[in-house]
LOMAR-565179 format. One record per residue (C-alpha): residue in one letter; x, y, z. Coordinates in steps of 0.001 Angstrom, whole numbers, plus 500000, padded with zeros to 6 digits. Layout:
<sites>
aXYZ/...
</sites>
This chain:
<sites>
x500000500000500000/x503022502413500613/x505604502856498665/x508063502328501056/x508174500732504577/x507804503535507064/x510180503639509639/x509728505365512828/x512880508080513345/x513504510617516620/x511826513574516165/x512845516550514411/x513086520137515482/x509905521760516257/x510182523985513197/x509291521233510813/x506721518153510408/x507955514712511527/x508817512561508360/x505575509903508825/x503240512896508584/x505332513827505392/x504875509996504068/x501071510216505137/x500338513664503196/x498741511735500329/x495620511839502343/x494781515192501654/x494448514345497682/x490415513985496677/x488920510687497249/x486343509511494394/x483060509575496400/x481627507316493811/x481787504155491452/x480325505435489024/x480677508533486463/x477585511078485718/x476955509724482255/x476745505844483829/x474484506795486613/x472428508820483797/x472288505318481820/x471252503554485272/x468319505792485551/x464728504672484985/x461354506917485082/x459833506318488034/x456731506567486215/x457129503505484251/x454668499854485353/x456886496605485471/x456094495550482306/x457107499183480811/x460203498895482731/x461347495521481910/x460540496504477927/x462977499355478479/x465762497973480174/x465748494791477951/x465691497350475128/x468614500069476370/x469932498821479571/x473009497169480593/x473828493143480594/x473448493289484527/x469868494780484484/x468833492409481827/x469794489552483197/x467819491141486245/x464708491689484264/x464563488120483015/x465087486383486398/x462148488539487746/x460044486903484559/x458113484979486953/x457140487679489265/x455911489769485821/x454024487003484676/x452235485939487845/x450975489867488138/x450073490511484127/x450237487436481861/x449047488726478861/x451155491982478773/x454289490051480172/x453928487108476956/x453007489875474447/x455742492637475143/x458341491043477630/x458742487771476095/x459223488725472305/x461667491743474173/x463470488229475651/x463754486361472532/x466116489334470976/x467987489312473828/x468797485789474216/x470046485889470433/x473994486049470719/x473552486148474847/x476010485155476981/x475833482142479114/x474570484062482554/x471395485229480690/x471180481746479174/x470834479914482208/x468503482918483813/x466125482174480622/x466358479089481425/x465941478638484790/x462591481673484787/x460923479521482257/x461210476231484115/x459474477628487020/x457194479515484911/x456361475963483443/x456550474254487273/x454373476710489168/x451598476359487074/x451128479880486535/x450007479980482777/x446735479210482131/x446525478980478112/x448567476489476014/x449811479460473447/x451657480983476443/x453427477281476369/x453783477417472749/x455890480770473002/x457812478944475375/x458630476003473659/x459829477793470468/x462251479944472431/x463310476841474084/x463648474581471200/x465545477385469526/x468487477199472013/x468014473451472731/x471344472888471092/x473644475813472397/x477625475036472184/x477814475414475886/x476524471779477594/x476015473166481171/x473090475490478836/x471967473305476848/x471273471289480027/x469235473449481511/x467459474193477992/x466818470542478253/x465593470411481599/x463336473227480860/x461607471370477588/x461268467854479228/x458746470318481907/x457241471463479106/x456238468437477896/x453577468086481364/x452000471517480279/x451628470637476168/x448998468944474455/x449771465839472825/x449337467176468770/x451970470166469829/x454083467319471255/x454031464990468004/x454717468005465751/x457293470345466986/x459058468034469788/x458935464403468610/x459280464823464595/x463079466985464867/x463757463788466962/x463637461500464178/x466948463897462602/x468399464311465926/x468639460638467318/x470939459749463974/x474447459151464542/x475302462352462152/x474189464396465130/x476224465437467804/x476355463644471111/x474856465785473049/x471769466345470672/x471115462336471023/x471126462368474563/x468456465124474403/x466693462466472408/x466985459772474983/x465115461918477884/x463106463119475502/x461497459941474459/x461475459077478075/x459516461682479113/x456972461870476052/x456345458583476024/x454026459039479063/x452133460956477432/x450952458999474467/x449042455854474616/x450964452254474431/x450196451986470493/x451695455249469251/x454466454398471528/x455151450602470361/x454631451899466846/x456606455199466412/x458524455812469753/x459565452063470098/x461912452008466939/x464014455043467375/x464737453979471358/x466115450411469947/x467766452095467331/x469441454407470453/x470069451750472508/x472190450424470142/x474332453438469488/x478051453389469078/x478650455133471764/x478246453872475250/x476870457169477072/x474210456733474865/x473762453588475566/x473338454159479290/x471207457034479015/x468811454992476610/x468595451837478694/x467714454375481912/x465078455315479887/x463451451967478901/x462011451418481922/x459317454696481555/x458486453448478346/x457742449366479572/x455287451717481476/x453549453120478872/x453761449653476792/x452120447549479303/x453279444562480639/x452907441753477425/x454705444114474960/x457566444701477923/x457904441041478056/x458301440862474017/x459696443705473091/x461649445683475897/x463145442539478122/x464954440955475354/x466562444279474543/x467568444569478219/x469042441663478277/x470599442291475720/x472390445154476996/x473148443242479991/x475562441312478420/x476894444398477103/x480872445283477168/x480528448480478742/x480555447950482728/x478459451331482660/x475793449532480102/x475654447019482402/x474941448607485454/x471991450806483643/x470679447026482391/x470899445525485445/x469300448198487725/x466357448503484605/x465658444702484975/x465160445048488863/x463161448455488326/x460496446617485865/x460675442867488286/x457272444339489591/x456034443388486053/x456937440588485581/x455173437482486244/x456740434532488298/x457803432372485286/x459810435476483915/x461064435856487155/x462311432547487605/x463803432088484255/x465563435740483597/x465860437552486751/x466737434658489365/x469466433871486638/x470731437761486688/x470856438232489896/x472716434725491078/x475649435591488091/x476060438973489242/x476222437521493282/x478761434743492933/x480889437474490156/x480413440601491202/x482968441253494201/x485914439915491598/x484228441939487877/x482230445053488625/x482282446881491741/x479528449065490106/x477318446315490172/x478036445330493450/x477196448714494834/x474212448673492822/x473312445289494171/x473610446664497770/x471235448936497447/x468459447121495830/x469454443482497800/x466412443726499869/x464174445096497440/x465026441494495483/x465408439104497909/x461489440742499017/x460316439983495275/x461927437052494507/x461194435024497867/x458785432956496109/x460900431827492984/x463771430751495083/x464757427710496037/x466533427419500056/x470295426783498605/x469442429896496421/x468153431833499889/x471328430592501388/x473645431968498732/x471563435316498695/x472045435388502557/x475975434432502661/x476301437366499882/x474790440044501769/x476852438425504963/x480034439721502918/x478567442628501806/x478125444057504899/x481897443454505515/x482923444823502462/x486206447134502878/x486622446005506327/x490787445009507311/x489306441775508170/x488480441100504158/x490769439861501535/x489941442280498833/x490399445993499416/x487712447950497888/x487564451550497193/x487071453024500321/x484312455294498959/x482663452710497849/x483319450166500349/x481774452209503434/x478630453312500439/x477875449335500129/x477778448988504091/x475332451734504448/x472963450348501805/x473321447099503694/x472068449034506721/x469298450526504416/x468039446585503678/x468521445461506757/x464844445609507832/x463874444054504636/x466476441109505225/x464787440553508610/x461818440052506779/x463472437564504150/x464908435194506860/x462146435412509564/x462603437247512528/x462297433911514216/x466435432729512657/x467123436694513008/x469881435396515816/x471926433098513556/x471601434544510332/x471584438203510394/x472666438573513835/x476438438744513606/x475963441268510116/x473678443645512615/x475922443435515526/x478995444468513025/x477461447251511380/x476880448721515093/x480036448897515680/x481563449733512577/x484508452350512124/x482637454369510169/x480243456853511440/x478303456621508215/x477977453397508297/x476679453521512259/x474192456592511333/x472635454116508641/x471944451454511023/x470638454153513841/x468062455191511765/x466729451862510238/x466862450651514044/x463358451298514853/x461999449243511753/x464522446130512927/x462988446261516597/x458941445998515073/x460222443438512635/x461530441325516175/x458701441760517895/x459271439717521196/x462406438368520215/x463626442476520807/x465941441205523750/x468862440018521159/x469105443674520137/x469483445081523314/x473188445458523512/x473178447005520232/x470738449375521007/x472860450437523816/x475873450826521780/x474279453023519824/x473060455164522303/x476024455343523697/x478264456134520464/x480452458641520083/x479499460818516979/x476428462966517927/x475640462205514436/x474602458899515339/x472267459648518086/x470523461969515826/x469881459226513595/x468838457172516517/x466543459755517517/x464412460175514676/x461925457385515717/x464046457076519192/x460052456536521041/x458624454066518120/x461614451581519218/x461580452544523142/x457774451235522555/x458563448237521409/x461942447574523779/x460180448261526733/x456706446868525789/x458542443498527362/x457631445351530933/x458371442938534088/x460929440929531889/x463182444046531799/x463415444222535251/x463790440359535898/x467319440468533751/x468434443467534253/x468367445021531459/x465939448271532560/x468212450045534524/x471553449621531753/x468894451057529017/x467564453807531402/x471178454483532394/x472337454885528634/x469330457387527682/x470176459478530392/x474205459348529523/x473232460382525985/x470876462901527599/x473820464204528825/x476237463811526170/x474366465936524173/x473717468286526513/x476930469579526835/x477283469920523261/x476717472805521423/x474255470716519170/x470896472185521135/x468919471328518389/x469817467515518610/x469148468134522569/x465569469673521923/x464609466582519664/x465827464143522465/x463581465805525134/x460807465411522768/x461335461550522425/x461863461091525961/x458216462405526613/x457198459139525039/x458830457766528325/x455055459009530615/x453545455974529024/x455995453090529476/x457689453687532304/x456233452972536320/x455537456494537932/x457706455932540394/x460759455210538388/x459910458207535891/x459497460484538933/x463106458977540904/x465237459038537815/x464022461395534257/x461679464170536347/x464573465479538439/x466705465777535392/x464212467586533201/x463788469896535738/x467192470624536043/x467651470962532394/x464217473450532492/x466021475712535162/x469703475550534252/x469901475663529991/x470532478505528701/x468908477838525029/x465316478988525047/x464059476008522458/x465805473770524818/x463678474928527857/x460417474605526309/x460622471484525315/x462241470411528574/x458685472470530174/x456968470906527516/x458032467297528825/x458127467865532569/x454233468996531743/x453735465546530036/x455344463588532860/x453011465682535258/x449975464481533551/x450617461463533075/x451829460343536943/x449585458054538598/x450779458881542138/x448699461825544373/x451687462647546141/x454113462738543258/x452318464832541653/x451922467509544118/x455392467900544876/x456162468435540925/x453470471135541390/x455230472717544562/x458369472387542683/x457279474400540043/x455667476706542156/x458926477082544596/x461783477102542105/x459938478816539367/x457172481131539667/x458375482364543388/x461831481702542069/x464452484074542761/x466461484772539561/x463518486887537152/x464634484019534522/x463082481500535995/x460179483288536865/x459408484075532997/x460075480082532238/x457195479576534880/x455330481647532185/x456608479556529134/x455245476322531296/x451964478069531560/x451738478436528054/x452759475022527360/x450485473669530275/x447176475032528156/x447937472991525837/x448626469728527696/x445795470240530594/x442279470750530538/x441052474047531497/x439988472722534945/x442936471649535798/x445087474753534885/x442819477475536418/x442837474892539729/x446900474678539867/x448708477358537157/x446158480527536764/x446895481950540246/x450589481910540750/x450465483391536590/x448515486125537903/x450514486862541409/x453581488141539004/x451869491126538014/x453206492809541157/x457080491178539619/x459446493714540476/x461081493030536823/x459426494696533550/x460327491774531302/x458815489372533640/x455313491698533333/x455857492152529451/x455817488417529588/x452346488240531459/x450906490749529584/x451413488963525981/x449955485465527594/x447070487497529352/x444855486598526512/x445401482731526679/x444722482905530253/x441626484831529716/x440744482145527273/x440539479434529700/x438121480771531863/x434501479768531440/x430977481690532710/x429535481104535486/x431617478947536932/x435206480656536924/x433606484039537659/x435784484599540687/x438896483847538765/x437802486389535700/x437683488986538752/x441061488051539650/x442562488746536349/x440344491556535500/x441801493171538716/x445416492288537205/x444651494301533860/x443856497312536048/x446762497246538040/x448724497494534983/x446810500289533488/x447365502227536335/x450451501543537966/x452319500289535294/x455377502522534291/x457685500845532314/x456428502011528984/x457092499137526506/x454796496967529153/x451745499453529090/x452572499517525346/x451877495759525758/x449236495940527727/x446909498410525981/x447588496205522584/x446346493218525239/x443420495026525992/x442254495155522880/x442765491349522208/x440663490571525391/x438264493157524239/x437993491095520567/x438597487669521963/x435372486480522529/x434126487916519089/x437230486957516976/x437317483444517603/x434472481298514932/x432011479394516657/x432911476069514945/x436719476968516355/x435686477010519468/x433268474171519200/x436516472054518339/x438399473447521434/x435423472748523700/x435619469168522578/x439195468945522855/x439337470395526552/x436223467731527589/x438145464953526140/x441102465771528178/x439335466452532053/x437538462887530635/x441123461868530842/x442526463689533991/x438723462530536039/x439637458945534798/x443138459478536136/x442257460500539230/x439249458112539878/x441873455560539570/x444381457248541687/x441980457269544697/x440465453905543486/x444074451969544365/x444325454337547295/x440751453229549057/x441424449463547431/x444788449533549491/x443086450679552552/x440305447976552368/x442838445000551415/x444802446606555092/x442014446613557125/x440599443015555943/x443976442294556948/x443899443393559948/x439763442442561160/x440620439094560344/x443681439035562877/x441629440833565182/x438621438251564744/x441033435194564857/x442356436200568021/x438757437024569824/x437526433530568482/x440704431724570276/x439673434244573496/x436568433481573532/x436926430074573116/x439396429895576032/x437436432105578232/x434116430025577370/x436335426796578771/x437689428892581823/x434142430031582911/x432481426403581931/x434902424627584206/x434639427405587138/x430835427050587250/x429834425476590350/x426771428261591565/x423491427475589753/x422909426783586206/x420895430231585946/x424259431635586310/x425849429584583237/x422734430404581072/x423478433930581809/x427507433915581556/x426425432266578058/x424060434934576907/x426984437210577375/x429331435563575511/x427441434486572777/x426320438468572137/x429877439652572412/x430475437115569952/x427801438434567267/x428673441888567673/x432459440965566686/x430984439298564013/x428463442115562448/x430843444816561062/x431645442026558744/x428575442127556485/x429014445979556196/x431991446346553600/x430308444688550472/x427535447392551563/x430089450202551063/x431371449238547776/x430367451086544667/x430407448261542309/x426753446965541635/x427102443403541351/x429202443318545231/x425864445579546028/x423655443286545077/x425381440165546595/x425475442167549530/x421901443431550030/x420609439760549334/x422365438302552546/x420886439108556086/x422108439094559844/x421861435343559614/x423634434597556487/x427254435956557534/x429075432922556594/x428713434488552948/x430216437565553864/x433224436129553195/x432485435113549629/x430912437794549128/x434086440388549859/x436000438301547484/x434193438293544846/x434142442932545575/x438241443030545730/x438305440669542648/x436071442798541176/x438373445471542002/x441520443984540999/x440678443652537848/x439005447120537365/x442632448648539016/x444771446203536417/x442699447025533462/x443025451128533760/x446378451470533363/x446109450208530209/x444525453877529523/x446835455525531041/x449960453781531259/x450189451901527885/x453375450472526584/x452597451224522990/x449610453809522528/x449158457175524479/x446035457879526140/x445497460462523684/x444991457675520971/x442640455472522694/x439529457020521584/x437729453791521291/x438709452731525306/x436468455976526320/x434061455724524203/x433517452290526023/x433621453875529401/x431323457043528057/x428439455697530967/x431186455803533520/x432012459504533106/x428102460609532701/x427732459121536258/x430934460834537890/x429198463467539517/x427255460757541280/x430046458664542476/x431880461972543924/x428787462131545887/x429341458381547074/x433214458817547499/x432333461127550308/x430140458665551123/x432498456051551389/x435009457723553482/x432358458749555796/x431498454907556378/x434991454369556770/x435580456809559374/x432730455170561157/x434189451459560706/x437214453043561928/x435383454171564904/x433692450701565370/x436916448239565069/x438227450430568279/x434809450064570333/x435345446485569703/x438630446569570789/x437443448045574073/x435074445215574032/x437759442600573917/x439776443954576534/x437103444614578999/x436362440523578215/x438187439309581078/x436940441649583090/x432887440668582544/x434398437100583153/x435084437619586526/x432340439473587302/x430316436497586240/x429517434767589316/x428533437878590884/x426143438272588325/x425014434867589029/x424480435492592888/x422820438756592308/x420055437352589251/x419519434281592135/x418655437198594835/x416437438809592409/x414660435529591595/x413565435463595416/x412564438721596092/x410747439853592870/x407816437135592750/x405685437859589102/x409064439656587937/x411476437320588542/x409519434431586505/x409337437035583562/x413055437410583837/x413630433773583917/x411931433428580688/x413662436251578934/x416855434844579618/x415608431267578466/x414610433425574990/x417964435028574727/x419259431874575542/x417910430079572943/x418757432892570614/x422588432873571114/x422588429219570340/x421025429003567022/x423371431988566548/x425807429679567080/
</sites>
């Protein structure tokens, strides 16, 4: 930049300027303000008054290379807004231009007119017409990467012309074109060409007039033609049908089969496979089987082409030829993909490419489901096995992404038999290359469904807590990467993990660690899907107490939170939380500690609330959340008149307005939909928590059966011992014995009673009716009875999980499940009325077992007073006269009572 390297040197005397302000003096000489002179920026210059179309006429007409090439890629924008005035001024305006154009306006043409042609924007065939012509007219341009596009632009053109314009200007210049005076490049425009028309026509035209110039193609001199004509045969078999493919287009492709081109062959070969869905089984058995058994015992030593090509398409055959092929012909189609899928490895012979080594163990990972398929899932551990288990831990990460993401198809393909891919699955989930768990997590919850669908048998080898211990490791592998959008799709799949997982192992191990991740990330996508997930877990928790302290959590650590970030993700959560909830259930737990930040001594925290005001307004329902409306219609006034921040009263008069409109905005039908939606899901959370309290009263009842029949065991044994005790201590009179019996025997029957009261308290109907049919002298089917109720109840307990806790549907997507149980919910109301029914009677049984416990214990006590007892009745007997005999026979009646009680 200077002439000279500048040197720094002591300064000079103060008469004179240093030397570097000499050296820098070339500053003060005029800059050039701008690029361009008066006379180009007059030439620049367009009327302002000028439409597009007038403006595009003019600078196609005087303007520089640079605004016509600008003019001509903004074609489609002209033609969308005028087509008539852009094809009768601009185009013709075009056509001059292109004339002796360089190569950038060439492929601008070009490419303006193909998506003219694929956006469907004209709507007459003469606008196509003027297309073609221009397009036809540069068809063979010297440069090829032009004439390509030219190309690509006609064969779109042939979707948008009739079939006469077709025949005439497209399809007759190809009977000069296709001869081998032309150039090269002007018959491989006829190849695509017949390709592509040939779809158009119906299967005579093409057998008579299309037919003979492709065979005459196929069998150019040279080979690129060759290729590109045999890729082409197979859209023309199409057209032909299937008994003129057999006579006329299969003996021509196996005839280039054979070809001595490698390149000829490969197009034959993958043509052949690309028509075998044509082809009937005796064609199948007698040319393809024979094809594709050559090119598997050759094809590793002759043409690596081939081989690739076979790699890629070896499921596809072994899938269509499974019925023509005989078990040693399964066998050698089973050892060849076995040595496929090693192909390139050190542990081979011959050294491939390495390209195209690790490209033929991908596609082997791309067939792999259909290869499970071929040998039966049921040999899956001796035949394919050891190839899956490789290609898992291959040392290519391409190769290990390609298995990851055909993982998921392998484990619904096993079914049960998952268990032999378990240690593969936690390879991968435990690989290296972030690349591969992204692969893996593309359908990461369609093969959790089906690994952990196993349930109990997890846990009985093991194997649960190694798989939940790898997801979590990944969890945090990716974590601390920077890849947070790999890290927001794994939180996404792991909310698949509410319905296949027990509560209480979702709530010990992947709650705590989403909620870290929701209050410690620092990428905002990242958060709301972690809220989004901890939401899901919420819902989904069977367990009362679990999931109240996830609600305190969130309460605690977010919304009264400390740090004003965490207080605004409480707000994200609420506005995730309206979507996952019903309405009840967020106005009961998320409304009010929403609404307490509007005193938040932090603006952004208020701006927040004020944009989501609307959505909580929106989830309030007349009559019954009146008091609520009054809570957040006092919020809005707070902010409108002690709000000072400005952008927040910005925000909240543009809120005001929404709440104003929000009501009347909204369609009816809309919020018909919504209405729906919300009922389905408090259907869902009602369900939920019948069942919750339903195990909770079913574990109290099973306890205290428990413990009355303990407690009756041991008064039986008591009383039986006491009866002996007082039976062999009787020597007063036998009045006394007839009493002490009367006393025992009632003591008996009242330990005895609270036993027919239980099926009585049960709210299933047929335990009700057992129960109401059996009397004070019919306890002995009490017993029965109360068995029959807790079966009852068993099975009701096992069978809802099943709605809420699947292992391979949500509760979302059991629609048919409640419309079963549709009479269940229309009676809830009811049995809320009987649950406080319930656990009134169970206060009271509560109340009884002690009084009978009292009873025992004072037992011994009424024993001893027995023969006083005794002595005093035989006093009464002398002194009372008429009284006493009525006594006497009382106590013969109670007597006699007690022992057909007995």
């Amino acid at each position: 930049m200077f002439p000279g390297r500048m040197t720094l040197s002591p300064p000079g005397p103060p008469g004179g300027p240093p030397e570097e302000l000499q050296e820098l003096a070339f500053i003060d000489r005029p800059i050039r303000r701008s690029l361009k002179t008066a006379e180009e920026i007059d030439q620049l210059t367009v009327d302002e008054d000028l439409n597009d179309v007038e403006r595009a006429v003019y600078l196609l007409s005087v303007g520089q290379e640079v605004q016509r090439a600008s003019v001509i890629s903004n074609l489609p924008s002209l033609v969308r807004q005028n087509p008539a005035e852009t094809f009768r001024r601009v185009v013709p305006k075009v056509r001059e231009v292109l004339n002796g154009a360089g190569a950038e306006i060439q492929l601008a043409a070009a490419t303006s007119f193909l998506t003219i042609l694929q956006d469907d924007i004209i709507l007459i065939h003469t606008h196509t017409y003027s297309i073609l012509k221009t397009v036809l007219l540069h068809l063979n341009h010297r440069d090829t990467v032009v004439s390509s596009a030219w190309l690509e632009t006609l064969l779109s053109a042939i979707n948008a012309l009739p079939k006469e314009t077709i025949k005439q200007e497209v399809l007759n210049p190809l009977l000069y074109q296709s001869q081998l005076s032309h150039s090269l490049q002007a018959r491989l425009a006829a190849c695509r060409i017949l390709g592509k028309a040939s779809c158009k026509f119906d299967s005579l035209i093409v057998k008579k007039e299309l037919l003979p110039l492709a065979r005459s193609l196929s069998r150019d001199t040279e080979s690129e033609v060759r290729v590109c004509m045999c890729r082409q045969l197979e859209s023309m078999a199409r057209a032909i049908g299937v008994d003129d493919t057999r006579t006329e287009l299969l003996p021509e492709l196996l005839e280039l089969a054979g070809d001595e081109e490698s390149r000829v062959r490969l197009a034959a070969f993958d043509s052949i496979i690309g028509l075998m869905e044509m082809m009937d089984g005796d064609d199948r058995l007698h040319l393809l089987v024979p094809l594709v058994m050559s090119a598997c015992d050759v094809s590793s030593q002759v043409d690596e082409g081939i081989t690739v090509s076979l790699s890629f398409q070896f499921g596809k055959l072994c899938s269509g030829l499974a019925g023509s092929l005989s078990e040693e012909q399964k066998r050698l189609l089973l050892q060849k993909f076995q040595v496929l899928c090693i192909t390139g490895l050190p542990t081979e012979e011959n050294q491939m490419d390495v390209g195209e080594s690790t490209l033929i163990r991908c596609n082997c990972c791309y067939n792999l489901p259909a290869m499970v398929a071929f040998v039966d899932p049921a040999h899956f551990l001796c035949d394919i096995h050891p190839s899956f288990s490789g290609l898992c831990s291959d040392p290519e990460v391409s190769v290990r992404r390609s298995v990851a993401a055909s993982f998921h198809q392998v484990v619904k393909l096993l079914g049960s038999n998952v268990h032999v891919v378990h240690k593969e699955l936690l390879l991968l989930l435990q690989d290296s290359a972030l690349e591969v768990l992204d692969a893996l997590m593309n359908h990461l919850d369609e093969t959790l469904e089906v690994v952990l669908s196993r349930g109990d048998n997890l846990i009985l080898d093991n194997k649960l807590p190694e798989l939940l211990s790898a997801l979590l490791a990944a969890e945090q592998k990716v974590g601390s990467s920077l890849r947070w959008r790999l890290h927001e799709k794994l939180l996404h799949r792991y909310s698949c993990l509410s319905r296949l997982l027990p509560g209480e192992l979702l709530h010990q191990t992947f709650s705590v660690r989403i909620f870290i991740i929701l209050t410690t990330n620092k990428v905002l996508p990242v958060q709301k899907e972690a809220a989004r997930t901890f939401c899901t877990f919420l819902r989904y928790n069977r367990k009362q107490e679990q999931r109240q302290e996830m609600m305190e959590r969130l309460i605690r650590d977010l919304a009264q939170g400390r740090s004003y970030w965490n207080r605004l993700r409480f707000l994200d959560v609420c506005e995730i939380a309206t979507e996952i909830f019903s309405r009840k259930y967020f106005n009961k737990h998320f409304l009010i500690p929403a609404l307490e930040l509007v005193h938040d001594p932090v603006a952004n925290v208020r701006y927040k609330l004020c944009q989501l005001l609307p959505r909580l307004r929106s989830s309030l329902r007349l009559p019954a959340d009146k008091l609520l409306l009054q809570r957040l219609d006092f919020c809005v006034q707070k902010f409108l008149c002690r709000e000072k921040d400005k952008d927040v009263v910005a925000m909240i008069r543009k809120t005001v307005l929404e709440l104003d409109k929000l009501d009347l905005s909204e369609p009816f039908h809309k919020r018909h939909e919504w209405d729906l939606l919300d009922q389905k899901k408090e259907k869902e959370e009602m369900l939920l928590l019948e069942m919750l309290e339903r195990q909770q009263s079913d574990g109290k009842l099973n306890s205290d059966k428990h413990v009355e029949r303990k407690r009756r065991d041991s008064k039986t044994s008591l009383s039986s011992a006491k009866s002996m005790s007082v039976s062999s201590s009787t020597g007063s009179s036998s009045s006394g014995k007839e009493t002490r019996k009367a006393k025992l025997s009632r003591s008996r029957s009242l330990s005895s009673q609270p036993t027919s009261s239980k099926p009585v308290n049960s709210d299933r109907p047929k335990a009700k009716d057992l129960s109401g049919s059996s009397g004070l002298g019919k306890s002995t089917r009490d017993d029965s009875v109360r068995t029959a109720h807790f079966t009852l109840t068993t099975q009701s307990t096992s069978s809802m999980p099943v709605l809420i806790r699947s292992k391979t549907t949500s509760l979302l997507d059991q629609a048919s499940l409640l419309e079963q149980r549709e009479h269940r919910t229309s009676t809830l109301d009811h049995r809320t009325g009987n649950r406080d029914h319930r656990n009134h009677m169970m206060e009271h049984r509560t109340s009884s077992l002690e009084e009978r416990e009292h009873r025992t214990s004072t037992l011994d006590h009424r024993d001893h007073r027995t023969s006083t007892l005794g002595q005093r009745s035989k006093t009464m007997e002398r002194g009372s006269g008429m009284k006493d005999s009525q006594t006497r026979k009382l106590s013969m009646n109670r007597k006699s009572n007690s022992l057909q009680s007995e």
